[in-house]
N, C-alpha and C positions, 0 to 999 in steps of 0.2 A: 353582580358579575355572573352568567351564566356558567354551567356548571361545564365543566372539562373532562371528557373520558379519560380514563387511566389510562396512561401510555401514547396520548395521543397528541398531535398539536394542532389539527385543524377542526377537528367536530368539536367547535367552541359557542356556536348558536343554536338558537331555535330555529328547529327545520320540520318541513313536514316532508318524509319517505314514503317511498314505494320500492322493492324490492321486484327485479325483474331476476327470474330462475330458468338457466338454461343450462345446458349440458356441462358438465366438469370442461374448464380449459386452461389445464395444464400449460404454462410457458407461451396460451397464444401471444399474437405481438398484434399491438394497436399499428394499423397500415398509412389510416390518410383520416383527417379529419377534416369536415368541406361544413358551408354554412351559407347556403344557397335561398333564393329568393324564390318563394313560394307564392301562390294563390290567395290574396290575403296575410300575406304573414312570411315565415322563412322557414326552413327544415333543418337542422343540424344533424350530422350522419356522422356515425361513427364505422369506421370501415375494420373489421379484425378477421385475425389469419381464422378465430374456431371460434363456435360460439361462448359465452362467458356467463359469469354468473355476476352480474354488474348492481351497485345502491345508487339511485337517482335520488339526487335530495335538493331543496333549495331553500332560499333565506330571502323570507318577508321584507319586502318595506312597509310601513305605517301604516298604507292603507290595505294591505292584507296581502298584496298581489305579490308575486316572485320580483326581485330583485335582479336575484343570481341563480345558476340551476348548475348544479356540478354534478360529473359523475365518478364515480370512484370504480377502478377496474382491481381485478384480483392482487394478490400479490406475485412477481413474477411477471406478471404481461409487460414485453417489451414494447421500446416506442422505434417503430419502421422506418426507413429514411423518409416515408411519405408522411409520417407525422411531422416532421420535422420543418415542413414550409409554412411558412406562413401562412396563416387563413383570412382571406378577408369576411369583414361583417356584412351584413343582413339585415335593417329593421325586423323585427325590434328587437335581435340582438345585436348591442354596439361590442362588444369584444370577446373571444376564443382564445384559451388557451390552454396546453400543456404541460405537465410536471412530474417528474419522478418525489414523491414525499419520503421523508426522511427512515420509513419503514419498508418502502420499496413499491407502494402502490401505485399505479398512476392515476392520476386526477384531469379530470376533463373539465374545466370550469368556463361557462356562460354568461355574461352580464349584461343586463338587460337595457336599454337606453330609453324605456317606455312601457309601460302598462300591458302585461300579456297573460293569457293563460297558454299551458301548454299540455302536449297528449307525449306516449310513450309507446313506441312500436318497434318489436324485434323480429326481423325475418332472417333467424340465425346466423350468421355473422354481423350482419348490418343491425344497429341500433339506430335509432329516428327518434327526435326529439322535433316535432314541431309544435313550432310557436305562432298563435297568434294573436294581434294587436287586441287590448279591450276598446271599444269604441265609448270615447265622450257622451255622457248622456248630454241630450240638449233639452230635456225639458228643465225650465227655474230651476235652482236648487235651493231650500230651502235657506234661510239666513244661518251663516256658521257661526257657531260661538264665538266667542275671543280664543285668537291663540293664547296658548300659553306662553310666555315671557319666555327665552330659552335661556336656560339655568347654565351659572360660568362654576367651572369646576370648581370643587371645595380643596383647602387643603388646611391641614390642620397647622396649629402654628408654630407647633414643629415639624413640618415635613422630613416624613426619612426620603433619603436620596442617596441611591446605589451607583457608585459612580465604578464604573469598569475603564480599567485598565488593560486596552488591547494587545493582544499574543499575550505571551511571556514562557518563559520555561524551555520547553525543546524547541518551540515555537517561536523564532526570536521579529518574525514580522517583516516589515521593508527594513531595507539596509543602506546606507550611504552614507553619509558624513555620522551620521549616528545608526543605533540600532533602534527597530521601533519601538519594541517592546521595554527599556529602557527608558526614552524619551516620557512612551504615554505611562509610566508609575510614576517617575517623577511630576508631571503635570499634575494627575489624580489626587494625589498623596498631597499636592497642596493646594487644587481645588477643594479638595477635603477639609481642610486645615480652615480656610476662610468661609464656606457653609457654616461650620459650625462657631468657628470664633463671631463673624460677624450675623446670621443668622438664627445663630442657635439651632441650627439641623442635626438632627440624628445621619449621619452619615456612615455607609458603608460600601468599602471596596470588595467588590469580586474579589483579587487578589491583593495583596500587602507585602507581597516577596515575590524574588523571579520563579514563580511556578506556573507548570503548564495545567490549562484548565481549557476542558472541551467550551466548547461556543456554546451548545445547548446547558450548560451548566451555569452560564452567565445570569441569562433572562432567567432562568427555575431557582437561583440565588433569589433575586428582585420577587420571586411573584411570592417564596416562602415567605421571603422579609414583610413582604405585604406595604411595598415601596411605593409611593408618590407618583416620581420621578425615575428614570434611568439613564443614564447620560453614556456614549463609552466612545471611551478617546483613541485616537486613533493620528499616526503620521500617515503621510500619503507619499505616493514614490510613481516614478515614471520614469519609460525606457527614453524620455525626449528631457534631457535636463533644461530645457529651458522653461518647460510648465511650475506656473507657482503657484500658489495664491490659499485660500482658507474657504475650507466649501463645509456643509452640514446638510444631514440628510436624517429622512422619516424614513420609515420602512412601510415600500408600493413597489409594484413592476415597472417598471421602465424598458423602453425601446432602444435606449441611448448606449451606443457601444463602449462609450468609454465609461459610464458608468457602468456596466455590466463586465467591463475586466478589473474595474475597482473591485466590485463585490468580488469576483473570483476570487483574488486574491486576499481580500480580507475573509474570504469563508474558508479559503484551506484549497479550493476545489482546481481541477483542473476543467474547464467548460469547452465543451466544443464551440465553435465559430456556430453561431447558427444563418439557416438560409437567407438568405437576399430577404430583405426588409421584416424577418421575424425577430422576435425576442427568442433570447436563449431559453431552449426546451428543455434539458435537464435539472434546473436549477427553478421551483417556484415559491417565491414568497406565500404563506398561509395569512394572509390577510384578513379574514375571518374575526381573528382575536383583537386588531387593533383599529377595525371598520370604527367600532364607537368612540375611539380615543384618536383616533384620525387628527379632526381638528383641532385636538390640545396640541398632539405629537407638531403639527406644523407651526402651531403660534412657538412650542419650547424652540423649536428647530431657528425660526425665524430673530426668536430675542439671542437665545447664543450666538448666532452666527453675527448679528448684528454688537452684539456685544463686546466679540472677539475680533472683528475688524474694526471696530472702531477703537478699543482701547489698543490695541497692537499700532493704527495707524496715528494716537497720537504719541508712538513712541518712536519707530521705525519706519522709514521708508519705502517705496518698492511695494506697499498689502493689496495684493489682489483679493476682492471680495467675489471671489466664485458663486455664490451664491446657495441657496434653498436647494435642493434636490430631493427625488425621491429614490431610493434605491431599493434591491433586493439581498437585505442585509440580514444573513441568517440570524447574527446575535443579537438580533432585534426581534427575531420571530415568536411571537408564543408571550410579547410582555403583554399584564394586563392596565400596565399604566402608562403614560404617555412616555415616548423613549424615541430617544436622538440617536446619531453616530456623527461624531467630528471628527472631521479631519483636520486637526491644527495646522499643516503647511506641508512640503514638500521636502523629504529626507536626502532627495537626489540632485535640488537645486542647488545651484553653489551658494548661492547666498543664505537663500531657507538654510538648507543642511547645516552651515556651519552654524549658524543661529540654534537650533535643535541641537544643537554640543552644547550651547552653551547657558547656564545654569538662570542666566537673569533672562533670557528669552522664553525659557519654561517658563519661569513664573510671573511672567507679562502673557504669557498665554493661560495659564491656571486662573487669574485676574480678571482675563476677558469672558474667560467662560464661566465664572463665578460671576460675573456682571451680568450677565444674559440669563441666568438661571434664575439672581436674585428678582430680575426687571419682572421676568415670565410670573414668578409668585404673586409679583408684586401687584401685576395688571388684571390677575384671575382675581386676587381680593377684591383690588376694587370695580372690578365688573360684578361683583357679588352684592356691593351694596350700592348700585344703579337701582 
């Protein structure tokens, strides 16, 4: 696992820096960030009120080239209403975006949709970042070795698995026919129960009692524990009482507005509306730490979800299978092992709601999501001895 700065939750990989040094900028404010088609290639500009003292870093794929190219501005620079539009892409950058990080920085990050080098140009206020395409050699290339096999994650055969139990304490979560934070300890507490009775898992809850525990406290529980898995459960609620159904998610940016007032709400946050066809700017997922466990986090997400609509549907009526998603789910930010967020069903629907009051639909829901975790185990084994 690559090493983690103190205090930090994005500089989680291997990067190669360059520091660009300019004038002290006090309080400047990031104005407009554009990502325009160049001669060969595209320019990404960053546009500020004064110049700054900016860390340009990025992160390798396999064959050595940049991936991703992010910048990190001062602490204090604000982001201008012209940050806040949406930016369209470039080859060969396929996506831009911005973030206020959890210490107050803001972060400019680049993702590359193709093989580029890039250069770094500052004309005092304006930052320039162009990129251009590597071109395909076309002479032969020699014969490649064999790939290597790609390796299905280990787990040992007691996997620990951190299961969180969303809000609780002054935090009491969505409300409606139940309270959230209620609902997801009891679910937890006897997903708990069947890990370990029926798998023999070392099992630990975030919380065990209604107490209020920060979000970042969650995932830094799981990564001291040196945890597997992390699972954290979650009711879901809406101002449309008619929406129902059972969705699970990995932790990525998404565009999707109704996912993006989920996350709000399950991170605490109040988000602004962002502009016509942007993702929310205040709020960015650090993706960095779960880029390598990406494809586990989707396969756990995919067997829960499946797990939990199927045993709920061979009992009850009415289970909408919402499906897979990705969201920008703080209490997932920063784990170093594959980690979900569920949302068992809808606190505000008349029927859902009243079901989440009551005690045998918990644990028809704890059941389903113990069946998806146990499956997920069960199919990384035997892809191990393929």
């Amino acid at each position: 696992m690559p090493a983690v700065a103190r205090g930090r939750r994005w500089w989680t990989v291997p990067f190669a820096a360059c520091l660009l040094v300019a004038a002290r900028g006090d309080a400047a404010e990031l104005r407009r960030l554009e990502v325009t088609p160049a001669q060969g290639g595209a320019t990404a500009v960053l546009l500020l009120s004064a110049p700054v003292r900016a860390a340009v870093r990025d992160v390798t794929a396999p064959d050595g080239t940049p991936a991703r190219v992010y910048v990190d501005l001062p602490h204090g620079t604000r982001l201008g209403r012209g940050a806040l539009r949406a930016v369209p892409a470039s080859a060969p950058v396929g996506r831009a975006r911005i973030g206020v990080g959890e210490h107050g920085e803001v972060r400019v990050v680049l993702d590359l949709e193709s093989p580029a080098t890039y250069r770094v140009r500052r004309d005092g206020r304006r930052l320039a970042l162009v990129f251009a395409p590597i071109a395909e050699s076309k002479a032969p290339a020699p014969p490649a070795p064999p790939a290597p096999t790609a390796r299905a994650p280990t787990f040992p055969p007691r996997p620990k698995i951190v299961l969180d139990p969303g809000h609780g304490g002054h935090d009491p979560g969505a409300q409606g026919y139940a309270v959230e934070k209620d609902v997801t300890l009891a679910i937890a507490k006897r997903v708990g129960l069947l890990l370990g009775e029926k798998l023999g898992a070392e099992v630990v809850l975030t919380r065990s009692a209604d107490a209020t525990l920060p979000l970042a406290a969650r995932t830094e529980r799981a990564n001291a524990e040196g945890a597997d898995l992390f699972v954290s459960i979650h009711a879901n609620a809406s101002p449309h009482p008619r929406l129902h159904g059972v969705e699970t998610y990995y932790l990525n940016n998404t565009h999707d507005r109704g996912t993006i007032r989920l996350a709000a709400m399950e991170n605490g946050l109040s988000l602004p509306m962002p502009a016509r066809g942007g993702a929310d700017l205040r709020y960015i997922v650090s993706d960095l730490v779960q880029a390598a466990k990406m494809e586990e986090s989707i396969a756990l997400a995919a067997a829960v979800q499946r797990g939990l609509v199927g045993h709920l549907r061979a009992r009850y009526g009415g289970v909408a299978d919402l499906g897979v998603k990705r969201g920008p789910f703080y209490v997932l930010v920063g784990a170093y092992m594959p980690c979900v967020l569920v949302e068992t069903s809808f606190l505000t629907h008349p029927t859902e709601g009243r079901r989440l009051a009551a005690r045998a639909y918990r644990d028809a829901v704890a059941e389903g999501i113990y069946t998806g975790i146990a499956r997920f185990l069960a199919d990384a084994r035997r892809a191990r001895t393929l």
